[in-house]
N, C-alpha and C positions, 0 to 999 in steps of 0.2 A: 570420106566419112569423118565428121567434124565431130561428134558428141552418138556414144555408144553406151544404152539402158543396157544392162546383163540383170539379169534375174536368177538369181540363186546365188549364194556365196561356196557350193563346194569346191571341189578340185578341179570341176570345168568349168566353171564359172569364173575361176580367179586364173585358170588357164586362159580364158579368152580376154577377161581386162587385161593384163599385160600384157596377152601379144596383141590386145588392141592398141595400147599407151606406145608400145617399143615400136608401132606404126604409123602415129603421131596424133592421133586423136584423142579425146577425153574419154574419159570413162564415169560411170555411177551405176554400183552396186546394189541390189536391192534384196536383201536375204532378210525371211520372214525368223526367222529361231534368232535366238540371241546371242550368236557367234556363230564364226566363218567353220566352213572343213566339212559340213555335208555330213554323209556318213560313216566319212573317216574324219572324229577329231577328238581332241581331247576334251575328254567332262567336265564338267565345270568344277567339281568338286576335287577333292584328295580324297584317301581314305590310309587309317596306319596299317602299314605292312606287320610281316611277323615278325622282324628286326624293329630298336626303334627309328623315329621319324617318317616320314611321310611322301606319299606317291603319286605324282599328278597319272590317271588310269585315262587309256580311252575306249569310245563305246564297243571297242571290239581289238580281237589283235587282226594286226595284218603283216605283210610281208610283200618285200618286190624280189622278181630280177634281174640280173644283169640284162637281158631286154628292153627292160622297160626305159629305151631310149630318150624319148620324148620326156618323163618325169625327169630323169636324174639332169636332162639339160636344164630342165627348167630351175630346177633347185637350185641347180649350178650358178645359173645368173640369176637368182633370189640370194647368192650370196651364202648360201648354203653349205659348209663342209661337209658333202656328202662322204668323203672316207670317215673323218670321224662320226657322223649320225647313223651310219649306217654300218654295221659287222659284214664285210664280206667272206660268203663262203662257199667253196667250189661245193655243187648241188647234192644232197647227201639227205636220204630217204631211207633212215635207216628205227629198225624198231627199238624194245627194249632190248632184243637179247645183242642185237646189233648186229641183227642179218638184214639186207638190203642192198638197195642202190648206192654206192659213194665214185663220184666221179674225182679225177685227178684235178690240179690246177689247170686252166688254160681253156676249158671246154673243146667243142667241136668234135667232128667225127670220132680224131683219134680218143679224145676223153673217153665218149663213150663207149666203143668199143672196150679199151682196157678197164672202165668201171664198171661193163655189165661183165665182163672174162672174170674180172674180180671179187664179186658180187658173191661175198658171206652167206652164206643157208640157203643160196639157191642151187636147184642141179642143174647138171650139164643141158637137161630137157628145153628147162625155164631160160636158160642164158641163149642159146641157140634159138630160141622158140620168138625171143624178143630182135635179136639182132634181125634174122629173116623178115619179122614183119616191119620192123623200122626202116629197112632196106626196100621192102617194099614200099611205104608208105612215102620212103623219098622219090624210087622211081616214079612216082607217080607226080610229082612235084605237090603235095600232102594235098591236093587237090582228090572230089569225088564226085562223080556221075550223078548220083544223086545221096543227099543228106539222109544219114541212119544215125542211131541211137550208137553212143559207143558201146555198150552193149554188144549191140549186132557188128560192131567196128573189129574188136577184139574176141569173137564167140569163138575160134579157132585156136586162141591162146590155154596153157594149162590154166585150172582155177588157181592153183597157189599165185599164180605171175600175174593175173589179175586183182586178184585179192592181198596182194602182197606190192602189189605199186600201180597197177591202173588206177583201179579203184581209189587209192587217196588220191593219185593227182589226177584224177578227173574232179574231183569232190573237191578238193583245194583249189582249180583253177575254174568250177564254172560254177558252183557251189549248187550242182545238180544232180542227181543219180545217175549213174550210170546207163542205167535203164532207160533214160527217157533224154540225157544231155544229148548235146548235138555233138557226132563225131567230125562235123569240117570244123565248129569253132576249135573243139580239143584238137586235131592237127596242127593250127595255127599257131596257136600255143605252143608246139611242141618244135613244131616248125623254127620258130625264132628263139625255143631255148635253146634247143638242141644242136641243130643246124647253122644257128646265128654264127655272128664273128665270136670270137674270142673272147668269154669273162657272160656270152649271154644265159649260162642256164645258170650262173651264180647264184645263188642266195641272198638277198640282202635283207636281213636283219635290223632292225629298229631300235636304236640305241638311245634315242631319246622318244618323249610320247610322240602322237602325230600330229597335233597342232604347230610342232618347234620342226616338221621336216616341211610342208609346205604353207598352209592358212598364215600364218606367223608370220612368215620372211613376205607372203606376198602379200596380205594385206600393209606389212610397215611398208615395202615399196612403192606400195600404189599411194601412201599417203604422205609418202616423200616426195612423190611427182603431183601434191596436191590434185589424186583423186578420190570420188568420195565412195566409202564406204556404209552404206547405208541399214543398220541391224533393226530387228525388230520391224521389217515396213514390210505389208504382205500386198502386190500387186492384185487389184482388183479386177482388172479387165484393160486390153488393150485393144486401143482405138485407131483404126489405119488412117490416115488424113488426105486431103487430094492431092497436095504436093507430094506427096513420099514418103512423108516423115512419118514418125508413130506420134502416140500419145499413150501413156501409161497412166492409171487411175492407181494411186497407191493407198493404200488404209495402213496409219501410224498408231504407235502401241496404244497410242489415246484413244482411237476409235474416229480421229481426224483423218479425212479423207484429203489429198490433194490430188493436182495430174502434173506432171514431169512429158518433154517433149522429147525426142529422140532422132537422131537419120536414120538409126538402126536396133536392133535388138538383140542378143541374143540371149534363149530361154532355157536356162540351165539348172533348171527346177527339177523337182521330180517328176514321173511319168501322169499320175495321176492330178498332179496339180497342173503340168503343162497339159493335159489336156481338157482341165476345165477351165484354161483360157483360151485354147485355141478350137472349144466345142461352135463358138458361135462363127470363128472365121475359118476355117477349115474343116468340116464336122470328120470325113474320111482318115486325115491325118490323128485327130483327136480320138478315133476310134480306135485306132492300131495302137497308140498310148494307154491308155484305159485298157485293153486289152493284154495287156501284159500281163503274168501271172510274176508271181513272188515269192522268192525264198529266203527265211531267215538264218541269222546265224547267232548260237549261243554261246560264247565265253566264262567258262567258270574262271573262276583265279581261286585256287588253293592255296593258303599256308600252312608252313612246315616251318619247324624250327631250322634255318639254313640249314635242312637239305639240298642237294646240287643235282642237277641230271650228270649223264655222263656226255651228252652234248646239247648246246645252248634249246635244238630243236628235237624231236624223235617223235616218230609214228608212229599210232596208234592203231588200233585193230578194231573195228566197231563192229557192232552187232545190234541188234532187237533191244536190247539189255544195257550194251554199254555203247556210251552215245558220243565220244570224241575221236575225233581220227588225226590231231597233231596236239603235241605239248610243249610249248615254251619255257624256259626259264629266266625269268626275268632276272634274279639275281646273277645272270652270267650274262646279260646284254645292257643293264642301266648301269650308271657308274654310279661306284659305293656310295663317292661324296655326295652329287648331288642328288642321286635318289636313297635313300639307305633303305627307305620302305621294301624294297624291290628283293632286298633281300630273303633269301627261301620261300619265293611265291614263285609259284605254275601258273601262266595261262592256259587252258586248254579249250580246244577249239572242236566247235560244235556244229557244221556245216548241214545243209540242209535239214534245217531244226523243227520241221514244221510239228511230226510227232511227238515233241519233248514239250511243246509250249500246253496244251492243254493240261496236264497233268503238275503245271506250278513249275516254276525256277525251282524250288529247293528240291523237287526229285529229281529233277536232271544234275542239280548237285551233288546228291549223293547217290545216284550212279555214276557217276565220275568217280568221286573217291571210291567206290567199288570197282570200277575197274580197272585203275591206277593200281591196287592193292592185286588184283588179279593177273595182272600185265608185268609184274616187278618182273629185274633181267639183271644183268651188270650194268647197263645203263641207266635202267630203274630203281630206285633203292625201293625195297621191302616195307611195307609197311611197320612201323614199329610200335607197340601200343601203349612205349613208356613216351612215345612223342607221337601221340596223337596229331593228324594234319587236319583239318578242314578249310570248310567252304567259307573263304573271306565275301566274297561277293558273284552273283550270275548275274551277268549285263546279256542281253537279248535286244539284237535287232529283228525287229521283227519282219520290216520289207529292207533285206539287206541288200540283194541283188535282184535281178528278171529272171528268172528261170531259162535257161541257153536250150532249149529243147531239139530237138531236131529240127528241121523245116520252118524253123522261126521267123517270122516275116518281123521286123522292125521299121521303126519309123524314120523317116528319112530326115537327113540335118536340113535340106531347106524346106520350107514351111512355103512364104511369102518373098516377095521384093520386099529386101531389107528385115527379113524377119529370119533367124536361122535357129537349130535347137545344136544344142546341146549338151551330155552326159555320157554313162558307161551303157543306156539303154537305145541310144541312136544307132542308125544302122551301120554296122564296120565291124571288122574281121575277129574283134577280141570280146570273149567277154565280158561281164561287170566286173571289172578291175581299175586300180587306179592309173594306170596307162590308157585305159581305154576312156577313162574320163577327161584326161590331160590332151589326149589327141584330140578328142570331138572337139571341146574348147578355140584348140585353134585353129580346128579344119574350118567350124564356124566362121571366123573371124575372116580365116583365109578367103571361103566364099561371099564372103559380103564386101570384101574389100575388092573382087572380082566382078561382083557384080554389078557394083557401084563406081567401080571406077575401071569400065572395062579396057 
């Protein structure tokens, strides 16, 4: 493979130009928005925090972990200091009053074992009630006969142990309801934090925005190895040729059209745009794309006059009413100096948002600060009304993920000879995560460079 078109600049996208470059071929980038990082990046803008000076925000919070093997490599040789960009911390699921999940350093069976024995404000019911079915779910190698709702996965569990840590980390790792998420993807997940080696159910925390943990490092790389980065250029259609090669029709911010030739492709766009290019050469594949449903995710960011959590992260409790189920503190993960904005601001996170979007960003804001004011603990500070907090900014994505449903059929990474997809929406084991976008990337790459040079 001599010369490799990638279409999209997110986290799969820039995943598969460099492990196409580190395998000796060229690459050009073709991303239609006007910078790299997809649905995880940093906004274009700042905004002033409640301290002074200023904050580079991005379109959402997110978080990895220790897991997330294929990312931290990657970052790694981007050059990347992922100990300092990243806060690690052994996995810790804990609310405002600070009853919950806290696992020990080290992870693995034994972690969790002594972190669910230990395990704050739950009973002996709820502790036992989890270990039995995790023990189960391992005999089983977290494999199932057939795909159910975790709902139906967990119905045997009390409601507190459900409602007190399924329930966010289903909602945190598939950004689905329980009700209706798929219980083999949630396995999976649980499978590699849980069960992994050592350090995998960590926490990793984001201590800078997200354009300076990957888009950043991997676009200067690629333009160190003289490749090209192509912004603003929306591919119009691509044209298979009799030799093998492609041909790509790009439309530039002008409204100028050219065509770009290719050996290979890969289409690391989103679902709905990869399949209104691949409606005329594939119509079946382009139908399973298009066919994806979508769930959004809404982020308030709160100011307070440096208020502090009592930990960088803590659980939230949702309901009908009150619509976040995690709270960040930023002023305890940016550093002072170079962020100062970051100071006494909350992220809070707003996972399957679909119900919050019709009724306006500023009510799901101020149900937020309602049930932050409802939810205070020792971890929580109390609402105080001589320091009034509010809502600095709601950023909403509104197709953040696919919706991980039970019995999901997804689209498969090869398409054509020399034509491969990928993103976090391709078929494979993880949800819409940033791992699962960083893999497709280079399963991509991997299959074309198999296929082509068998």
């Amino acid at each position: 493979m001599r010369h490799l078109a990638v279409i999209g600049a997110g986290w799969a996208g820039l995943a598969a130009a460099v492990q196409a470059r580190q395998a000796g071929g060229s690459v050009q980038i073709f991303e239609m928005a006007g910078q790299a990082g997809g649905r995880a990046r940093r906004l274009p803008d700042t905004v002033a925090g409640a301290a002074p000076g200023r904050l580079a925000l991005d379109n959402g919070q997110h978080l990895l972990i220790g897991a997330y093997s294929e990312t931290l490599g990657l970052m790694a040789e981007l050059g990347v200091d992922v100990q300092r960009a990243l806060l690690r911390l052994p996995l810790r699921a804990l609310d405002p009053q600070g009853h919950g999940l806290a696992l020990p350093p080290g992870g693995g069976r034994l972690a969790l074992l002594r972190g669910v024995l230990g395990a704050r404000g739950w009973s002996w019911r709820d502790r036992l009630a989890l270990l039995r079915a995790s023990a189960g779910w391992a005999l089983r190698g977290f494999m199932l006969k057939r795909d159910c709702s975790v709902a139906e996965l967990v119905r045997g569990l009390p409601a507190s142990l459900r409602q007190g840590l399924i329930d966010p980390l289903c909602i945190a790792a598939l950004n689905t309801a329980p009700d209706e998420a798929s219980a083999q993807i949630f396995l999976r997940v649980l499978k590699d934090a849980l069960f992994g080696p050592a350090g995998s159910s960590d926490l990793l925390l984001p201590r800078e925005d997200l354009g300076a943990l990957l888009p950043d490092p991997a676009a200067a790389w690629l333009a160190a190895q003289a490749q090209t980065l192509s912004l603003g250029q929306r591919v119009q259609a691509l044209h298979p040729q009799p030799d093998g090669t492609w041909q790509l029709e790009v439309q530039g911010a002008q409204g100028l059209r050219q065509r770009h030739g290719a050996d290979a492709v890969v289409l690391a766009c989103p679902p709905g745009e990869a399949a209104r290019l691949i409606a005329p050469l594939r119509p079946d594949w382009a139908a399973q794309a298009a066919a994806l449903q979508h769930r959004a995710i809404v982020t308030v960011l709160v100011a307070t006059e440096g208020e502090r959590l009592g930990e960088p992260l803590l659980m939230l409790r949702d309901s009908p009413s009150q619509p976040g189920q995690w709270i960040f503190d930023l002023g305890r993960l940016r550093d002072p100096v170079q962020a100062p904005g970051a100071s006494g601001l909350w992220a809070v996170v707003v996972s399957a948002a679909e119900s919050w979007l019709p009724g306006g960003l500023p009510r799901c804001g101020q149900a937020v600060l309602d049930q932050l004011a409802a939810q205070a603990g020792p971890l929580l500070p109390p609402a105080d009304p001589a320091r009034p907090r509010r809502v600095l900014r709601v950023l909403a994505e509104k197709r953040a993920t696919f919706a991980a449903t039970a019995g999901l059929e997804r689209p498969g990474a090869r398409i054509l000879q020399g034509l491969w997809a990928a993103g976090d929406h391709v078929a494979g084991p993880y949800p819409a995560t940033l791992e699962a976008a960083v893999r497709s990337g280079r399963q991509a790459v991997e299959g074309l460079l198999a296929e082509l040079h068998p």
